[in-house]
N, C-alpha and C positions, 0 to 999 in steps of 0.2 A: 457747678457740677450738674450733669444730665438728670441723675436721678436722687428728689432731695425727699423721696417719700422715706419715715420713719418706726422703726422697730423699736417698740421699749420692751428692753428685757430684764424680768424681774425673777433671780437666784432664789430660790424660794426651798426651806424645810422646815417641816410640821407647823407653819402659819395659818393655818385654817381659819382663825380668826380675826384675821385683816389681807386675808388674800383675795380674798370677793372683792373688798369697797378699795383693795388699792391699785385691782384690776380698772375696776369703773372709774377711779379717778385720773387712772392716765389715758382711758380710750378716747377723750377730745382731743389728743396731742397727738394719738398713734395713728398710722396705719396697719400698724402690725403690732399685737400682742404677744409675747414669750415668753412663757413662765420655765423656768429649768428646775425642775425639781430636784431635789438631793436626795431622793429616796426617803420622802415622808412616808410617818408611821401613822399618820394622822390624814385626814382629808384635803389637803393641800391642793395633791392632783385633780379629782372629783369637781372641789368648787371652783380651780381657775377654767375645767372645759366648761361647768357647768357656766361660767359669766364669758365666755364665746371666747378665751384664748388658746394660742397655741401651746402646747405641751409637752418638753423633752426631756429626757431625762438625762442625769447624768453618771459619772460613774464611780460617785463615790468621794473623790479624790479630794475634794474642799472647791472653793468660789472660784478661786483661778482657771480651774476645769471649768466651770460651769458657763465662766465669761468666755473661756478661748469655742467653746463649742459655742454658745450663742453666736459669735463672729460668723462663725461659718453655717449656719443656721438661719441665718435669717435673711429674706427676703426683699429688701429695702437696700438703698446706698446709704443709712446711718444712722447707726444703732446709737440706744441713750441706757445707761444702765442705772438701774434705780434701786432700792435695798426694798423688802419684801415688808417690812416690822415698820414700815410709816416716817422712819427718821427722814426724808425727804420730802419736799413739798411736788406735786404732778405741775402745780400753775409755773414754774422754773423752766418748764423743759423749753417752750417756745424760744426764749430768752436762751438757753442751751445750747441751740440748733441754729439760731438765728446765723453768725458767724459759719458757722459749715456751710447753711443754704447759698448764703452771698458769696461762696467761695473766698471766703477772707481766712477760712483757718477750716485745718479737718483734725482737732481733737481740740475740745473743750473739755474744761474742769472747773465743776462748780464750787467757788471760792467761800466758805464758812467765816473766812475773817472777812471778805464784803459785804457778805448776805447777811450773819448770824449763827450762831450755834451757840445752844444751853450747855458745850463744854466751855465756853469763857465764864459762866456765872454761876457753875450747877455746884456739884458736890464735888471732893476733893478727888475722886477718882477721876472724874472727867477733864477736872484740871489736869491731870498727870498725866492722863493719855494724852489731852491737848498738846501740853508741853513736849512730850516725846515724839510728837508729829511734828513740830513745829523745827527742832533739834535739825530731822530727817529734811526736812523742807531747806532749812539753810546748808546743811550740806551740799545736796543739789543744785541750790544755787550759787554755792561756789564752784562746787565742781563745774560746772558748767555756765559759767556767767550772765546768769538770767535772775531776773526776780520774780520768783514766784511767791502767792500768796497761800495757797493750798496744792500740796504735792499728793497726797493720799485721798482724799476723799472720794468715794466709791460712784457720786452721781457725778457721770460725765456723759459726752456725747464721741463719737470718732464716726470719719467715713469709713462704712464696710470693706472698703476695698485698701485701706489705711492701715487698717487694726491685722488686715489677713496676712500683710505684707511685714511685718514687725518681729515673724517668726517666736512669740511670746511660748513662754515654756512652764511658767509656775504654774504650781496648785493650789496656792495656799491664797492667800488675800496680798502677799506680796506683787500680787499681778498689778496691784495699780502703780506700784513705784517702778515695776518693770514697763511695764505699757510708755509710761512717763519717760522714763530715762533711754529706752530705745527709738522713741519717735523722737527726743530731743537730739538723739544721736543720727537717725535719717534726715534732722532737718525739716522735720513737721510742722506745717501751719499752723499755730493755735492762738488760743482767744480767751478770753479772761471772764468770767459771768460770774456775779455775787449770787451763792445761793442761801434759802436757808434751811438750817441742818438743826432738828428738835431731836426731843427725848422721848421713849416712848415708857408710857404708865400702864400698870394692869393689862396689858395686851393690847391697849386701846395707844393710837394713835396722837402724836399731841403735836400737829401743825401750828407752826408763830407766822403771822402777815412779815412780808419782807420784800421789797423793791429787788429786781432780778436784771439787771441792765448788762448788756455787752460790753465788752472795753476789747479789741483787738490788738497785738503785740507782735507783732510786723512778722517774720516769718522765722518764728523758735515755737517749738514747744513745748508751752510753759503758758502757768493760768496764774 
C-alpha cells in the first residue's frame, strides 16, 4: 500500500486519569493521534490537546459512532483502535500493523487467546464474558468457514480506505463483529497478531509482558 503512515484512535469518556499517559504511550507507533470523545464531563478533552492529540467529538450515540467517524477522520492509510482505560498494551500495535504495511492483509485483530488476557484466569465475570465471546467467535466460524481465534476484541488495525468502504452502521460496540463479518463478506485480507489484553485496577492501568508476532491467513478476514 502507498500510504502505511498510522492513526491510533483512542474512543475516549471521562478518562482523565489515564488519557494523558495512554496518549504518550502510543505516540512512538503513531503518526497521528485521535482521541473521540464521548462527551466527557470530566477532563478527557482538555488533557488529550493538552499531550498534542487530535480531538473529535462525537455524537453521543456509543463506540460504534465514535469508530465509524474516526474512519473518516483521520488522516493516514491505517487506522489502529486502541480502548482509552489501558486494557491494551501500545508495544502490540507495530506487530498490528506489520501485515497491512507488507500488504499481506488490510484488517488485523489482536488475538487475546495468542497474546493473553486476565479474562482466561481472572474472576468469574470475566470468565463469563470470555466464554460468551468465544460462543460468538464459533459461530462465525462456522458461518463462514474460517478459524478464528478472536472475533470481538476492540484492538485492531484496518486500511482507511478498507473500513470506509464496509458501509458499517452500528452504534453500539457491536461494530466489531460487524466490521468482522462484512470485511469477511467483501473478502478482506487479514492477519492474525497475538495480543495482550489486561485488567485495569483503581483507574490505573495494569499492562502483562507478552510476545505480539504476526501469522498471516491467506486472503479471509479473519484473526
Amino acid at each position: 500500500m502507498s500510504d502505511t503512515r498510522v492513526t491510533v484512535v483512542i474512543p475516549a469518556k471521562d478518562e482523565e486519569g489515564l488519557i494523558g499517559e495512554i496518549i504518550e504511550s502510543v505516540r512512538p507507533y503513531a503518526d497521528e493521534v485521535l482521541v473521540v470523545d464521548g462527551h466527557s464531563r470530566d477532563r478527557t478533552r482538555d488533557i488529550a490537546l493538552e499531550h498534542g492529540a487530535r480531538v473529535i467529538q462525537d455524537n453521543g450515540r456509543g463506540k460504534g459512532e465514535a469508530l465509524r467517524l474516526s474512519i473518516d477522520a483521520a488522516t493516514t492509510g491505517i487506522v489502529v483502535f486502541i480502548d482509552a482505560d489501558g486494557s491494551h498494551d501500545p508495544k502490540d500495535i507495530p506487530a498490528l500493523v506489520a501485515p497491512i504495511k507488507a500488504d499481506q492483509a488490510d484488517m488485523v485483530i489482536g488475538s487475546r487467546g495468542k497474546g493473553g488476557s486476565d479474562e482466561l484466569h481472572g474472576t468469574l465475570e470475566q470468565f463469563i464474558r470470555y466464554s460468551g465471546s468465544q460462543l460468538i467467535m464459533l459461530a462465525i466460524n462456522y458461518r463462514w468457514n474460517v478459524r478464528l481465534t478472536d472475533s470481538q476484541n476492540g484492538f485492531r488495525a484496518i486500511r482507511r480506505d478498507v473500513g470506509s468502504q464496509l458501509g458499517l452502521t452500528s452504534n453500539l460496540t457491536t461494530i466489531e463483529q460487524e466490521m468482522l463479518m462484512k470485511a469477511r463478506k467483501r473478502a478482506t485480507a487479514s492477519a492474525k497478531s497475538p495480543a495482550t489484553n489486561t485488567s485495569v485496577v483503581g483507574g490505573r492501568r495494569k499492562w502483562w509482558s507478552g510476545s505480539c508476532g504476526s501469522r498471516t491467513s491467506g486472503r479471509s478476514s479473519a484473526t
